[in-house]
Structures are given as structure tokens and as C-alpha cells.
Phi, psi and omega in degrees: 000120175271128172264354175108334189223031151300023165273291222276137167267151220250012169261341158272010156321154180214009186240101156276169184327333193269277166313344152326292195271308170308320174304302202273002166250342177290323193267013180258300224245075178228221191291002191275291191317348168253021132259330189290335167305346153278331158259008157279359204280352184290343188238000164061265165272313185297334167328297136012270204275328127027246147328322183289291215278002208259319178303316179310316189293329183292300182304317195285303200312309188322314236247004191266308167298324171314304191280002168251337162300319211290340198266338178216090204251054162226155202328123163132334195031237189300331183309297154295349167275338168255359161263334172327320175243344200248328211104141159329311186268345162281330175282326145308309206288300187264359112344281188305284191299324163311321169273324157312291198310345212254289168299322134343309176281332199282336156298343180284316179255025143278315175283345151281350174276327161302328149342293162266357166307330188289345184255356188258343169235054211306321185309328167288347170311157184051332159334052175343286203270353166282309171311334196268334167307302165327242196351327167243345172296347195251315172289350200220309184308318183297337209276299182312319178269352133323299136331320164293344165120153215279338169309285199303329165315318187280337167290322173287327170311311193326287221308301187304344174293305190285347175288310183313328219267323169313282184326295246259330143320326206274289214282004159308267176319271176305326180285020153291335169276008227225331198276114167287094154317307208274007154281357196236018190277352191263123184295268160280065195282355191286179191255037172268124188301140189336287229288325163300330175289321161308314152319313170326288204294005192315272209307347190267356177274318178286317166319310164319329199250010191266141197136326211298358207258342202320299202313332176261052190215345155245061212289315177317350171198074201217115196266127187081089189266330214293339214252306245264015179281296188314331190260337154295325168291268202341314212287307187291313177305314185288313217295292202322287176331292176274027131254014173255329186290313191280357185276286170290021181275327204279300165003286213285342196252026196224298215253137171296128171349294206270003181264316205300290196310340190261348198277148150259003174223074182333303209285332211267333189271349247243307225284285154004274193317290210279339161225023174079218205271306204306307169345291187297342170293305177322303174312289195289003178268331186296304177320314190272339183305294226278313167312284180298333164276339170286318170287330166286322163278344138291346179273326191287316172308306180324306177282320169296314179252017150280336210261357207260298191274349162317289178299349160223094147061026177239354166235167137325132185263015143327320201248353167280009154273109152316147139268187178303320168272060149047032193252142062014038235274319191301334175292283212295341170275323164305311184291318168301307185318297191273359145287338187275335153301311171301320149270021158288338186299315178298322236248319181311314180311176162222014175263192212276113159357304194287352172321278176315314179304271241253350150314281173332321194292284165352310163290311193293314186297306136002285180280329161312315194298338179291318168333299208301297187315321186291302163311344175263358177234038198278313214294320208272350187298332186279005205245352172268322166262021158047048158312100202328310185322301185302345137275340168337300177287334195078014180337326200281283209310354196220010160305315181319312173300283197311346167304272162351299191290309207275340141295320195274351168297304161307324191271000181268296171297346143316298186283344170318300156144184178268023182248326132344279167310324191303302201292299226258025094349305201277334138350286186287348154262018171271341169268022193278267179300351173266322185304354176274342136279003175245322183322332188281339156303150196275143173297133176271169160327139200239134193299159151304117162297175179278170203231130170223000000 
């Protein structure tokens, strides 16, 4: 059976069920979920329900990548899954939009990690250029410890998750005795019809959940990848969901609507209202933990599947140079340099942090979703040109999910909204003239699926 990453021999796997699963719950549960109950609180109960519905969209995306590792279980995630059913220039097209999402995103979780730093350090509030010193100084230590190879990215994802999850857990749970129900009797309060209010939240809900893909996307060195991705997707999504619908119930039912929209650190204040200073401290030392395994497993997503799609003539061949520990060091340093612009850009500004904050989520999200749409019609595609795969796999009982994922895809770049859309459109068409120059490389060999 070829998997695709037969250069590696399985003693130099380094990702097992554990590292797996920390990766796809560290890049789901990071700085976007510990801002976002602020910027959700304009919608009150539909936030809520929100949350509800993006988990259902989340569980369908999870169990649709679970079911394509097993059909391509190699380095490149969405990327090999979508030249698989798509082709070479769809497998670009979405390299690209996968990679603009990625770097894109880490100024948002950067600026949440300062955010609470600011409650573990009340002197750095209002501190611009010191905050801004963080915020990149946090984005280049991880880009460093990338560099360094990808075992040590998975040993700090471990470490930052499995440290985060007690408190966030704790105030989950137990802060369900804390909660004033009767914050939650105003169905809608914004001033949006229900199904536009709903809408709104897609993209600041699905920004949370972006990630469900991580486990497959460094499959080259994901030891057993056909048993331990699926189980590892799945897992790292319910663990997830449910501490984000119940995280934010407990917030939004703690800290009143009109203080919560204004907080940069919700969770740290919410923790404050209920067990005092000390609480809040504890929540915002987890939040910068959390933070920092969130920009290192994106960084960790970031080398990978431009260097996946590199290596066979579908990227710049800038992100296929490898160092000696297997890095991609030259990809990870460009790509950060543009996060780290993009936010000197923000700082250059004069709008508002939550601004700036949910234009990014926006943007980033937006441009994820090109991943997501393609990979949610992968299965059927092979089962409408009657791909052998599709019967081996059984492909028909499971078009239904990729159906689900792929509406709840379309209704998340509907609510980004149009400035959004504007900006990472003109992004994805920027990638227009380099396939005009990588197309001439000759394609390499597409991995062989597995045989069963």
C-alpha cells in the first residue's frame, strides 16, 4: 500500500493519537474562542444557538477530512485532497487560499494573546508599541521553534494544550452555577432580522472552529496516519464544541451585554465576576498558554501544505526548500513577514482593536472556506466519475455530510460580509500570475491512494 510519504520510514514518525489530537484542539481552541463572546454579545441568544449550529457544520467538516485521510493519508491535507478530486490547478488555487488564511490569521491571535496579558500586566494596557513588540515578538519565537522541526512544534502543541484545558474546562462547567438565565429571554437583540443575525455569527463562530483539518495536514509524519487522523479529527472537534457553546453560555450569562462587548479579555472577566481576582488571573495566564500553542500549530499548518503543494509544482518553489531537520524554513519566514506586516498595518491605524479583530476573523475566514468547499465535494466527485475509490470506500452513504459541510461553507462567506469577501478575492486573484509561472513546471506524480 503507498501512502504517498514512503521516503519516511514509520520510525521517523513523530505524531501519534496524542499530538494529534492536541494539534487540532490547540488550533481550534485559541485566541479567536477567548475573544469571541465579545464579539458576539451584540446577538445575545442567537450567538448561542450560533455556536450550536457551526458545531453540527464542524462535526460533518471533521468526520469529511477523517474520511479523505483515509483516501490520501499524505503531508498536504486539504490541499492533496483537492488535487485528488480537482486537479492540479484546484489544488493550487487552494495552497493559496489556505495559506493567505493562515498568515492572515495570526495577527488576530496574536492580539488575543496580548489582550490577556494586559490582565496578568494591568501596566501594559494602552502600551501601543509595547503591545505591538509582544504581538510580534509571539508571532517569530513560534516561526523559530518551527524551524526547528516539526517534533518540537508537537511537543510544545502538547504541552500548551493539555496545560489550557483545566481552568477552560473548569469555567465551563462549574460556571453553569454563575449564570443568570434570564440574559438569555431576549431571543435577538441586534437589530438584524433572526436569520442575518445569525448569519453575522457564522464567520466569528467558524473562525473558532478553523483547524478541524490540522491532523491531516502533516500526515508525513503522523505515525499509523489511516487509524490515528480520524480518531484524532473527530476527537479534538467534540472536545472542542463543547467547550465552546458552554464557555460562551457561561460568559454571556455572567458579564452583562453592554460591559462583555467592550471586554478584551471576556473569559478572564467573566472568571473575576465569580471567584475573584485570583480566578482572573489563572483564566489569562491559560489564554496566553493557549495563544501561544495556537500561533505555533498554525505555524506548524502554515509550512506545511504550501511546502506539500510546492514539492509537486503547485506552489512557488520557495516553500519546497527544506533545512536539514525537513523545515521549509524560507516559506515560514515569508509568510510570517506578512503577518508581521499586516499587523504594523493595524498599529499604523486608527481603528479599535475589536475592529480590526473581526475584519481580520473575516478575512481569514473567508479565505479558509475556499479549502473547506472543495474538500466537502472531494468524495462525490470521485463517485460522479465513478472512481474505483468510490467503490472500495463506499463513498455513496457519506455524500450527505460533505453536502452539510459544504452549505454550512457557502452560508460562512455569505456572513463574512462584503469587505471580506472583497479583500480575500482580490487575495485569490493574486494568485493568478504566480500559477502563470509555476504552471511550466512539469507535474510531478500525484501519491497513489491506498489500496484496500
Amino acid at each position: 500500500m503507498t501512502t504517498g510519504s514512503d521516503d519516511q520510514s514509520a520510525g521517523k514518525r513523530s505524531l501519534g493519537v496524542g499530538m494529534c489530537t492536541a494539534l487540532v484542539i490547540g488550533n481550534m481552541i485559541g485566541s479567536g474562542f477567548f475573544i469571541a463572546p465579545a464579539a458576539l454579545a451584540p446577538y445575545g441568544t442567537v450567538a448561542i444557538i450560533g455556536w450550536g449550529v457551526m458545531a453540527l457544520a464542524a462535526v460533518c467538516l471533521g468526520l469529511v477530512f477523517a474520511r479523505l485521510a483515509r483516501i490520501a493519508p499524505v503531508t498536504g491535507g486539504p490541499y492533496a485532497f483537492t488535487r485528488l478530486g480537482f486537479g492540479r490547478f484546484a489544488g493550487f488555487l487552494v495552497a493559496w487560499g489556505y495559506w493567505v488564511s493562515i498568515w492572515a490569521s495570526l495577527p488576530a491571535m496574536a492580539a488575543g494573546l496580548v489582550g490577556y496579558l494586559g490582565i496578568l500586566i494591568p501596566a501594559l494596557k494602552g502600551q501601543l508599541a509595547i503591545n505591538l513588540a509582544i504581538g510580534l515578538g509571539a508571532i517569530w519565537l513560534v516561526a523559530l521553534i518551527n524551524i526547528r522541526g516539526v517534533r518540537e512544534a508537537g511537543i510544545f502543541q502538547a504541552v500548551t494544550v493539555y496545560t489550557k484545558l483545566v481552568p477552560f474546562i473548569a469555567i465551563s462547567l462549574f460556571g453553569l452555577f454563575w449564570v443568570d438565565w434570564d440574559t438569555f429571554a431576549v431571543l435577538n437583540p441586534s437589530d438584524r432580522p433572526i436569520l442575518g443575525a445569525l448569519a453575522a455569527t457564522a464567520p466569528l463562530t467558524m473562525f473558532a472552529f478553523l483547524g478541524v483539518e490540522s491532523a491531516t495536514v502533516p500526515a508525513g509524519d503522523v505515525k499509523n496516519p489511516e487509524r490515528t487522523i480520524p480518531i484524532a479529527t473527530v476527537l479534538g472537534t467534540l472536545i472542542s464544541s463543547t467547550i465552546y457553546i458552554l464557555g460562551t453560555t457561561v460568559v454571556m450569562g455572567v458579564i452583562p451585554r453592554e460591559v462583555l462587548m467592550t471586554s478584551s479579555a471576556p473569559f478572564a472577566d467573566a472568571a473575576a465576576v465569580m471567584w475573584g481576582g485570583w480566578a482572573s488571573t489563572v483564566i489569562a495566564l491559560a489564554a496566553v498558554i493557549s495563544s501561544l500553542g495556537a500561533l505555533n500549530g498554525w505555524t506548524l499548518m502554515l509550512s506545511q501544505v504550501p511546502m506539500a503543494a510546492a514539492q509537486q509544482g503547485a506552489m512557488p518553489a520557495l516553500f519546497a526548500r527544506t533545512s536539514a531537520h525537513g523545515v521549509p524554513v524560507q516559506g515560514i519566514l515569508l509568510s510570517v513577514s506578512l503577518s508581521s506586516i499586516l499587523l504594523l498595518v493595524d498599529a499604523s491605524g486608527s481603528q479599535a482593536m475589536a475592529v480590526f479583530y473581526n475584519l481580520i476573523v473575516n478575512l481569514s475566514t473567508d479565505a479558509a472556506m475556499i479549502p473547506y468547499v472543495f474538500c466537502a465535494l472531494v468524495e462525490g466527485v470521485l463517485w460522479v466519475k465513478r472512481d474505483p475509490l468510490s467503490k472500495i470506500l463506499n463513498i455513496k452513504p457519506y455524500i450527505l455530510l460533505g453536502s452539510v459541510a459544504f452549505i454550512f461553507s457557502l452560508g460562512t462567506i455569505y456572513g463574512a460580509g462584503p469587505e471580506a469577501g472583497m479583500y480575500s478575492l482580490i487575495l485569490l486573484m493574486l494568485a493568478t500570475p504566480v500559477w502563470l509561472l509555476i504552471c511550466r513546471v512539469p507535474e510531478a506524480d500525484d501519491p497513489s491512494p491506498p489500496e484496500e
